[in-house]
Phi, psi and omega in degrees: 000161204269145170253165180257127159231174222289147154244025167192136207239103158316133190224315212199172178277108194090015184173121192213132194285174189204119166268093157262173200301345196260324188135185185263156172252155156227148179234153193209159185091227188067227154303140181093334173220082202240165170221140194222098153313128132198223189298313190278004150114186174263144196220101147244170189258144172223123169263158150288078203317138167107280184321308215073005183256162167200150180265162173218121150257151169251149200243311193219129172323181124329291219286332193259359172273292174335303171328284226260348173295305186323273160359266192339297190280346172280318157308327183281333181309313197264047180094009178230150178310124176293148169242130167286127179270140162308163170268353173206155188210129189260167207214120159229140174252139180255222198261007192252005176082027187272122252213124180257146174243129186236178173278179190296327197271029163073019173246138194302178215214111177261330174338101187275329173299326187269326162279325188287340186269313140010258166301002168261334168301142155326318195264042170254320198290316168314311211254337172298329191260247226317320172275341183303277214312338165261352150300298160013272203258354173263354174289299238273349168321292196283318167301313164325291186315318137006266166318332201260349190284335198269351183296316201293312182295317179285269002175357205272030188256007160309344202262010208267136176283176175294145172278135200262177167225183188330299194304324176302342186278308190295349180282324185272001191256318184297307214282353214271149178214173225260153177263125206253144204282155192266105147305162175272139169252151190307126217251315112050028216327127161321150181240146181246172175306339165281318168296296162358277189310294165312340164293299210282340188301297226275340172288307177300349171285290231286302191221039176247120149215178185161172189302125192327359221208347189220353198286330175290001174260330188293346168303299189322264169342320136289342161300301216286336194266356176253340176343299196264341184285325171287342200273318169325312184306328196269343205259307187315277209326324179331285183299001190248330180292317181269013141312311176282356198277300176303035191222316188277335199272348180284302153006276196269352146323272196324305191307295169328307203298313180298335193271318177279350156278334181277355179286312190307297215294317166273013155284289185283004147287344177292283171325312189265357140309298165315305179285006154274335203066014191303140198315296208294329184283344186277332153320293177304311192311291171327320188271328197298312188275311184308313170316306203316303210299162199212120205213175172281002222222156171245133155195150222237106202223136191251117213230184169179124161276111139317090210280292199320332181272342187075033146263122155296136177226125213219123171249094191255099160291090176329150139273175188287166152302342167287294172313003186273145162329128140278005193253174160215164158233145211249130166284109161287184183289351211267345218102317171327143187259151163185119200281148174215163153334126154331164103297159179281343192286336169281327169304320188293317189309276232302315209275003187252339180272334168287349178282306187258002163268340176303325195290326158323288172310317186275345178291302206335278184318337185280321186303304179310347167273050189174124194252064165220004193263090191253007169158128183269133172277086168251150155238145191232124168243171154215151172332088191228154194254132190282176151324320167275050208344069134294130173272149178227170183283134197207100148332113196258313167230149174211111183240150203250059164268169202268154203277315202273349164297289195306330186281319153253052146257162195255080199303322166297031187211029133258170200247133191325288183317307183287357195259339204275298179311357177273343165246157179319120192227195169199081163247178185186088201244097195303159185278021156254337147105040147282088189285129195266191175275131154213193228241145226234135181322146166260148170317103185298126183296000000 
């Protein structure tokens, strides 16, 4: 399936950079971070978003405000106005790290006398160095994310499994065992003398009567004279019910066993075809994980077994160089995100290291289904427009790998290309990293 990607990257719970022409935004502050003027000095608060916690510092005394009330008014003595602080003031960074200052009911504060007396406190200082640090790590949040969304699209020959080799296959075909049926047990509590006795106590209520004075002995008497005959009757009927329950529960024990040995016995005919290469299971396994797979990329693969040479032959329809991200995003110096343009010289890197890890990827999986699978032919072509713009199908690579590379190397920790370039090959890849066109191996008789 074609993949999309988002123009807006979730970074944190409640807060997302948003890429546009203008740059990335953040937004920061607000609740959780005020400061409060009053007789008794100044206190700020700060939360830890998230937590539900929060700290309170006193920043400035009683003693040193009464000081600067002091001052203030001995200045004003000499012509100038005292500036009044709000009683309380909230702090937002908008994404430039720039810092707004409001009021307690959250409208901003123009007052240039009053923001400079502000911004002259500890806690203007305290808490302006606490949200940059948390612009920071949600830029730096964000730029990760960014980065991993667009590698997840380049990036896939990362995803590639380990190659298995025989003896692992013949280890899981010795280990495979026949699954064995559970019986059911008869549920069916036996009866005893006590449950009996108790039927008959509720019967003997039920149709025994007689006079306040005779009727608890004619009860009795009946529980003692039916007792042993019902308890017998009730023992009988027992046995006779879980005879027939065990005689059907063997039944279908006999059925199960057989249904479940011919599912062993063609599974593991299944496995040791496959570990034969026999055309059709080696067929089926292949078509089966191609329908399955699922990538950020559409794409299209054309396949043929050889049993006799132990070749795979793999035709893979690329994506385009068109389908790659054009944008990226960039950490400026300030910290700040801002999305640009791709280079063209960065799109071939991309589109070539997204190609030939793909050829990575679909051999890894094609080889494990089968260790009789001793080297894959793929070739990867793509869609390109001629001079007469038309378009034709244009063969990029065609590479011959071998079954014992792939089983020790740690594919996701190679770099695509150079691991591709280790086998016979056939490319033609410019030091701009222009891939040309060539003419792709043929299926060998």
């Amino acid at each position: 399936m074609g993949m999309r990607f988002r123009k807006s990257v979730k970074i944190c719970k409640g807060v997302k950079v948003n890429f546009s022409k203008s740059g990335a935004s953040l937004s920061l502050g607000g609740r959780g971070h005020s400061m409060n003027f009053g007789g008794r000095g100044t206190r700020a608060t700060v939360g830890i978003p998230g937590t539900g916690l929060s700290y309170s510092t006193k920043l400035t005394s009683h003693h040193k405000s009464h000081s600067s009330s002091h001052r203030s008014s001995s200045a004003g003595s000499r012509g100038k106005s005292s500036v009044a602080l709000p009683g309380s003031v909230q702090l937002k960074m908008d994404q430039d790290g720039k810092v707004v200052i409001l009021d307690g009911r959250g409208n901003p504060i123009y007052d240039q006398s009053v923001i400079r007396k502000i911004k002259t406190t500890d806690s203007y200082k305290k808490m302006v160095q606490n949200l940059e640090g948390q612009r920071q790590e949600k830029l730096a949040e964000a730029y990760e994310e960014a980065k991993a969304e667009n590698d997840q699209f380049i990036e896939i020959y990362k995803l590639s499994p380990q190659v298995d080799k025989k003896e692992q296959y013949i280890e899981i075909l010795n280990s495979l065992r026949p699954p064995v049926y559970q019986r059911k047990q008869y549920e069916v509590p036996y009866p005893t003398e006590g449950v009996i006795r108790d039927q008959l106590a509720k019967e003997a209520k039920e149709t025994v009567r007689g006079s306040l004075f005779t009727v608890g002995k004619l009860r009795k008497e009946y529980i003692e004279s039916n007792l042993q005959s019902r308890l017998n009757s009730a023992i009988s009927g027992w046995m006779q019910q879980k005879e027939a329950f065990d005689s059907e529960e063997s039944n279908v024990e006999k059925a199960e066993t057989e249904r479940y040995d011919a599912e062993f016995n063609s599974s593991k005919q299944y496995m040791q075809n496959l570990i034969d290469g026999e055309d059709q299971e080696v067929s089926e396994a292949v078509e089966s994980w191609i329908s399955s797979c699922e990538l950020p990329v559409e794409i299209n693969v054309d396949y043929e077994w050889r049993q006799n040479n132990h070749v795979m032959y793999l035709d893979v329809d690329l994506p385009e160089i068109e389908d790659l991200p054009e944008d990226e995003v960039v950490r400026l110096a300030s910290g700040n995100l801002k999305e640009k343009k791709k280079t063209q010289a960065t799109l071939k890197q991309e589109y070539a290291k997204l190609v030939f890890g793909l050829a990575i990827f679909i051999s890894a999986n094609v080889f494990n289904v089968s260790p009789a699978i001793h080297g894959i032919v793929i070739s990867g072509y793509t869609q390109r427009r001629n001079s007469a713009g038309e378009v034709n199908d244009e063969y990029v690579y065609s590479i011959r790998f071998t079954r014992d590379i792939f089983e020790n190397s740690v594919l996701c920790n190679v770099n695509p290309q150079d691991f591709c370039m280790r086998f016979e090959n056939r490319s033609n890849v410019t030091s701009s990293m222009l891939m040309k066109k060539i003419e792709p191996y043929g299926i060998d008789a």
